[in-house]
TIPADO-626847 format. One record per residue (C-alpha): residue in one letter; x, y, z. Coordinates in steps of 0.05 Angstrom, whole numbers, padded with zeros to 5 digits, always signed. Example, Ala and Ser with C-alpha at 12.3 -4.5 7.8 and 13.67 -1.06 7.14 Angstrom:
<sites>
A+00246-00090+00156
S+00273-00021+00143
</sites>
This chain:
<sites>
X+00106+00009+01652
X+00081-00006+01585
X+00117-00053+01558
X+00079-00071+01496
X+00051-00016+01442
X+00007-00063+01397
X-00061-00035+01384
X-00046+00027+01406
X-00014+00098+01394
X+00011+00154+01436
X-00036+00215+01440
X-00031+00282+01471
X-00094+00308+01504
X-00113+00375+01529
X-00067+00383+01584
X-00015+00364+01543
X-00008+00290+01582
X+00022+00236+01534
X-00026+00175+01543
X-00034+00110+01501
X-00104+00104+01463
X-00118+00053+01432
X-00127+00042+01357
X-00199+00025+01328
X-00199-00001+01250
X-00267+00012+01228
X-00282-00025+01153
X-00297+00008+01091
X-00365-00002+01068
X-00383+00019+00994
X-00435+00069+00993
X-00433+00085+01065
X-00420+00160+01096
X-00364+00163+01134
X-00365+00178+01207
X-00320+00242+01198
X-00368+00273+01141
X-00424+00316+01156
X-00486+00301+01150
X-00515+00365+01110
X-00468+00407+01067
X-00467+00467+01021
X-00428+00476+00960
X-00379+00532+00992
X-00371+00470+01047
X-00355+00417+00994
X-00305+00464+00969
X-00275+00477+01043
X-00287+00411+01067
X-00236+00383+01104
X-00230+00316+01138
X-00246+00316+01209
X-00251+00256+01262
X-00307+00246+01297
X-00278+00239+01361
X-00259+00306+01358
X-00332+00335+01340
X-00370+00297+01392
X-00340+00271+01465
X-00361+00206+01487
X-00391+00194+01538
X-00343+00158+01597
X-00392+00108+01606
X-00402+00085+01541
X-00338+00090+01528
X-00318+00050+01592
X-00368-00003+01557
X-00330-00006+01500
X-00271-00011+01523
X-00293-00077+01570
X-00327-00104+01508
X-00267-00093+01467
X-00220-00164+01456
X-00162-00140+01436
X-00153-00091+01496
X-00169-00149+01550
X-00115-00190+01506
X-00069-00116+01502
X-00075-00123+01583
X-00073-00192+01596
X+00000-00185+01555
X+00025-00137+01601
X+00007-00167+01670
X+00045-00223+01649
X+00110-00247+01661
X+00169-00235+01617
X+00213-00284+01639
X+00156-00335+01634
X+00139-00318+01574
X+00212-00319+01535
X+00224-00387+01571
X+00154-00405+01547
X+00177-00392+01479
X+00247-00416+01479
X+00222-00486+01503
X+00231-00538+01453
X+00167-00588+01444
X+00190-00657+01423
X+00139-00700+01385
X+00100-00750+01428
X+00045-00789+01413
X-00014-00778+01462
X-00079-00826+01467
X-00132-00797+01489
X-00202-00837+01502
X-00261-00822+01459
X-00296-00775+01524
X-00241-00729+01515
X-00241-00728+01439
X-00320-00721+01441
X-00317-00662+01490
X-00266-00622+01458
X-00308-00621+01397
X-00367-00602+01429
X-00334-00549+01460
X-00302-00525+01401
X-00366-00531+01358
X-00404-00492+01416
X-00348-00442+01418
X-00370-00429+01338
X-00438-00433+01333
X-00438-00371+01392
X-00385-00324+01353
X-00418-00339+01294
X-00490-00317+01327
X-00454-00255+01360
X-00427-00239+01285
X-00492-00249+01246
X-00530-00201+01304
X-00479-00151+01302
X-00471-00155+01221
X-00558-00149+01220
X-00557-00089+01269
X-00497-00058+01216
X-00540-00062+01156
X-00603-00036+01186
X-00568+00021+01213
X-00541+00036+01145
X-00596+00024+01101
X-00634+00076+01150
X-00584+00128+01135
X-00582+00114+01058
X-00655+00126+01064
X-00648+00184+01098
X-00585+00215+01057
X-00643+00206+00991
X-00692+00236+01024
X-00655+00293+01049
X-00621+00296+00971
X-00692+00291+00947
X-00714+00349+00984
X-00652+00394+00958
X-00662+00371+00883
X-00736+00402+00901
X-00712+00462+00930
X-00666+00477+00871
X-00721+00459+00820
X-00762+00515+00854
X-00702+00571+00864
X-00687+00563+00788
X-00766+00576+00769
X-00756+00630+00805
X-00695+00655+00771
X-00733+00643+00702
X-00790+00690+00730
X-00740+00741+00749
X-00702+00744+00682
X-00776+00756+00650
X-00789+00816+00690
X-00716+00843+00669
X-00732+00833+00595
X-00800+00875+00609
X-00763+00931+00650
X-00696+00956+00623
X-00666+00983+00691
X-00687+00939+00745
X-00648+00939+00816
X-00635+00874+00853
X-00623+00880+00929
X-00572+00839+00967
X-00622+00796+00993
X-00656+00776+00932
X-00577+00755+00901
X-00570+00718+00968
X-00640+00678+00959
X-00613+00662+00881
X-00581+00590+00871
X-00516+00603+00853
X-00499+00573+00777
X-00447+00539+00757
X-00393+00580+00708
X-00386+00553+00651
X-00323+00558+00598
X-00328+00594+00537
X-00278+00596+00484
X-00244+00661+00464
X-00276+00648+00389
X-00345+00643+00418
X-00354+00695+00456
X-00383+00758+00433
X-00381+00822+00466
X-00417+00886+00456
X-00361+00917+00413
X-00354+00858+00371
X-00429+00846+00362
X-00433+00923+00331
X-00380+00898+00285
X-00410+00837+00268
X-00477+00866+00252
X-00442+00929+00203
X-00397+00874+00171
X-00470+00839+00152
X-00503+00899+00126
X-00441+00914+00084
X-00445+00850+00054
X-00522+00850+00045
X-00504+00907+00005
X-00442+00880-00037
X-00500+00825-00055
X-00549+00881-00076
X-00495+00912-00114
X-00473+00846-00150
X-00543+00824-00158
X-00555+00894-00200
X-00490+00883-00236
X-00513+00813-00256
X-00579+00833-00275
X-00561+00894-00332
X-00501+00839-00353
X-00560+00805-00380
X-00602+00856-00406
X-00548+00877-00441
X-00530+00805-00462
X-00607+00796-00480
X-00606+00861-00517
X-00545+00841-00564
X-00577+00775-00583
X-00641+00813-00597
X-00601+00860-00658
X-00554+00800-00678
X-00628+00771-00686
X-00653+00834-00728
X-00604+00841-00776
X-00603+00767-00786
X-00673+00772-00816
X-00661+00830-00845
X-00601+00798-00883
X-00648+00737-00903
X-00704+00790-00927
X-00666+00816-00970
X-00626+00753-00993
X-00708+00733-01014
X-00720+00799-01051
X-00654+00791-01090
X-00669+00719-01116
X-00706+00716-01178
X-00761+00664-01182
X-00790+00682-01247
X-00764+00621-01296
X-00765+00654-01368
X-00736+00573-01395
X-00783+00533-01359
X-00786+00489-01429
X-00704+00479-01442
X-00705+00463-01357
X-00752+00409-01372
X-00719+00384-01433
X-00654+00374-01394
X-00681+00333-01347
X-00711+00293-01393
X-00643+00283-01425
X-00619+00275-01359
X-00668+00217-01343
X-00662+00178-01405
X-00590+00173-01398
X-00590+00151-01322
X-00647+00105-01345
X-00598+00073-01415
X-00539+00064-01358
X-00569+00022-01313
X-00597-00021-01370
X-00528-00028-01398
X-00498-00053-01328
X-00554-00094-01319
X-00544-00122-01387
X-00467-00128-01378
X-00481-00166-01314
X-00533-00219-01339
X-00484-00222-01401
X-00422-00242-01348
X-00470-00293-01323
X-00485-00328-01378
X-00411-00339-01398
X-00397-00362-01339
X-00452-00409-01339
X-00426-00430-01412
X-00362-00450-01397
X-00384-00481-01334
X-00423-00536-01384
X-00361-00538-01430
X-00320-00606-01424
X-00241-00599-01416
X-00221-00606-01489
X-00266-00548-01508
X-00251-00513-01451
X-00180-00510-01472
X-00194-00499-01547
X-00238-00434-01522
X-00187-00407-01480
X-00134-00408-01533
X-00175-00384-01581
X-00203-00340-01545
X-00139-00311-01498
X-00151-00268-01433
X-00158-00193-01442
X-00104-00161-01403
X-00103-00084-01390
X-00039-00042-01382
X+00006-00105-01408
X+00067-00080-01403
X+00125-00108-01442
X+00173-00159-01400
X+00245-00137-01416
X+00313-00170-01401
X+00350-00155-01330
X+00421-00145-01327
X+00472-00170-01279
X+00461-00141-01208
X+00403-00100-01225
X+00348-00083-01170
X+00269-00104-01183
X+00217-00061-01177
X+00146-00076-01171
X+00101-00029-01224
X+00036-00036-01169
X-00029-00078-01172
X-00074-00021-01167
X-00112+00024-01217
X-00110-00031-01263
X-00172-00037-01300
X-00179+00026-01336
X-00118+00021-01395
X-00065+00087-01384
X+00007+00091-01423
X+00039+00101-01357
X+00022+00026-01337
X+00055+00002-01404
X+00117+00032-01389
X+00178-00012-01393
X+00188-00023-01318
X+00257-00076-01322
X+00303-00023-01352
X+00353+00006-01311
X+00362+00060-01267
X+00424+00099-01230
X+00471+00048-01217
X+00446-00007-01255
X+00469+00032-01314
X+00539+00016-01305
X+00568-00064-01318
X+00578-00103-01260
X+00601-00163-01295
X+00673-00126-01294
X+00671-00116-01218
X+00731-00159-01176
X+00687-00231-01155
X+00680-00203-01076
X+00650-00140-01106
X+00595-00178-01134
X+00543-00181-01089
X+00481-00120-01072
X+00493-00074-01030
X+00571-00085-01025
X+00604-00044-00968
X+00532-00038-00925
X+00508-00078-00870
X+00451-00102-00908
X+00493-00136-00954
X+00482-00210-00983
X+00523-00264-00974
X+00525-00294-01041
X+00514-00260-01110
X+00463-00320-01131
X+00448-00381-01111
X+00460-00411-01182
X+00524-00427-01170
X+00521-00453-01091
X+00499-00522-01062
X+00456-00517-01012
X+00444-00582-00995
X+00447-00614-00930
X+00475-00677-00924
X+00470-00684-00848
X+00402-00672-00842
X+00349-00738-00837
X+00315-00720-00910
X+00382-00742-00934
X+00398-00801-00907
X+00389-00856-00950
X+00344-00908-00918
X+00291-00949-00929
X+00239-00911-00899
X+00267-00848-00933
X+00266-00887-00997
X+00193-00906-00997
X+00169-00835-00976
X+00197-00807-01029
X+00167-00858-01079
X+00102-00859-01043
X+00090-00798-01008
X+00135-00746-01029
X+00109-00697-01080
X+00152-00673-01145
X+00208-00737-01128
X+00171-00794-01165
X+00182-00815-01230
X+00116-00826-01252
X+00066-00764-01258
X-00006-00763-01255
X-00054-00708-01254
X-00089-00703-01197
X-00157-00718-01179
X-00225-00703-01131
X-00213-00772-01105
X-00168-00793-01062
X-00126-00856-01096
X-00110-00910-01059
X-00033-00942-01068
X-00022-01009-01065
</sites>
């Protein structure tokens, strides 16, 4: 009986017989056919292809396989498993091994290498032969699978010139039969997707093309529009034009050109000239004049230059007359502008009073006496006459000694003795 199923798998055969068979791993090569895959296939194969073994499409030979299965290691080890004892080996296994040392001579040592080096250098030859045979076997079918592709890609090239002749002869004749024979010898194309929005069929190319011509002739009919819009446009311009000369014409017949006082013309401009010439010789006069004064009193020393001012005082236009202001009453400023020509409105008397100042404040309670009582811009003090300012606290007022000599050294308007000053600069001692 079988007592061990490693390395193989029961199978059913023909007769319906279960028997072991063994299991062969075959590696995966990149770029290598399969055994199961055909050799040659069409596309309505690719698209039914299914995977099949290759044991089931060819038989082996007995032989050969009897070959095989002598050559193969892991069956002899499969069988040498089974013909052995199982009692032997679970006591084989269940033995304990105690450590021991062991010396053995150097013959021993020497020939157990040798035999284990001998043992690899033959599997490795075995492995390289078998591993060379492999790859020429392979590279002889990849040379055959491009040959073989080589010759389709040729046969396809020559099928679609074909095709390209045959739609040539359908554009030449409109109704043209095709037999089953000659769709059979046709490569077959591959379908391609087109989008709902892209395709075009009879119905809608009939639509397309009347939807064109209707627009061709919108243009037509805008274009024509367009085109009397600007004769018309043109044609306005044109009259505007006319009567525009026309107006001028007659503007030119209406103007009379014949001067009867050529003579009291000319003696107007001449009157004219000679006055425009006598005011710029006045200002030009007036302004060399100005320099010369001011030249003058340049060169005049500073007693006569005080004797010729009060003698001779400063002209002053629009000098108004400075009155008295009562108690309380508001300033106003008469201007600075449109001073130099004299006008009465200038001299006016600009400190008298006006609306309230009218009345006496001088009888108003003490706390009523101030501008603006009652408002927000009110002051705080009705004068500063009367109120002492002075702060005591601060370091100006502190009497010291370097205080004291600023302010009789330094200080200006605090010392007792004035002198006018001069360009120099004066040194103190």
């Amino acid at each position: 009986p079988i007592q061990s199923t490693a390395g193989a798998v029961p199978v059913r055969n023909e007769k319906g017989e279960l028997s072991m068979e063994k299991v062969k791993v075959k590696r995966y090569v990149s770029g290598k056919r399969p055994d199961y895959a055909p050799m040659e296939s069409s596309e309505e194969e690719d698209e039914e292809f299914q995977f099949i073994k290759k044991a089931k499409e060819q038989e082996v030979e007995p032989e050969e396989q009897e070959e095989e299965l002598a050559n193969d290691p892991r069956l002899r080890r499969l069988q040498n498993r089974i013909a052995e004892d199982v009692e032997e080996r679970l006591a084989r296994h269940r033995k304990i091994v105690e450590p021991e040392v062991v010396g053995e001579s150097d013959s021993e040592v020497e020939g157990g290498e040798a035999w284990r080096l001998e043992r690899e250098d033959t599997s490795e030859e075995e492995e390289e032969e078998i591993d060379d045979e492999e790859i020429e076997r392979r590279r002889g079918m990849m040379r055959q699978r491009a040959q073989e592709r080589k010759t389709e890609e040729m046969e396809v090239m020559e099928l679609e010139d074909e095709g390209r002749s045959g739609e040539e002869s359908e554009s030449e004749s409109e109704y043209e039969e095709y037999t089953d024979s000659e769709d059979e010898m046709e490569p077959r194309l591959k379908p391609v997707f087109i989008r709902k929005k892209d395709r075009i069929t009879v119905q809608e190319r009939e639509a397309e093309a009347l939807k064109q011509k209707e627009l061709e002739q919108e243009a037509k009919r805008m274009a024509e529009e367009r085109r009397k819009y600007t004769l018309k446009i043109v044609e306005e311009e044109a009259k505007k034009e006319l009567e525009e000369n026309k107006r001028s014409l007659a503007a030119l017949d209406a103007l009379d050109t014949d001067d009867e006082n050529d003579e009291e013309e000319y003696e107007a401009w001449k009157v004219r000239e000679l006055k425009r010439i006598k005011r710029d010789r006045e200002e030009r006069e007036a302004m060399e004049k100005e320099k010369a004064e001011i030249e003058r009193m340049r060169n005049l020393t500073e007693e006569e230059r005080r004797a010729e001012l009060r003698a001779n005082g400063k002209v002053i236009t629009n000098k108004a007359v400075k009155g008295k202001y009562k108690f309380l009453q508001k300033y106003y400023h008469r201007g600075a502008f449109f001073m130099d020509e004299d006008e009465e409105v200038y001299k006016r008397d600009f400190s008298a009073p006006t609306l309230e100042d009218h009345f006496n404040k001088t009888i108003l309670p003490k706390v009523m006496q101030v501008k603006n009582f009652g408002r927000s811009g009110r002051t705080k003090y009705t004068h500063l006459v009367d109120q002492d300012t002075t702060s005591f606290d601060s370091a100006w007022g502190q009497e010291s000694a370097q205080n004291t000599k600023f302010f009789k050294q330094k200080a200006a308007g605090v010392r007792d003795v004035f002198e006018r000053p001069s360009a120099k600069k004066r040194k103190t001692t």
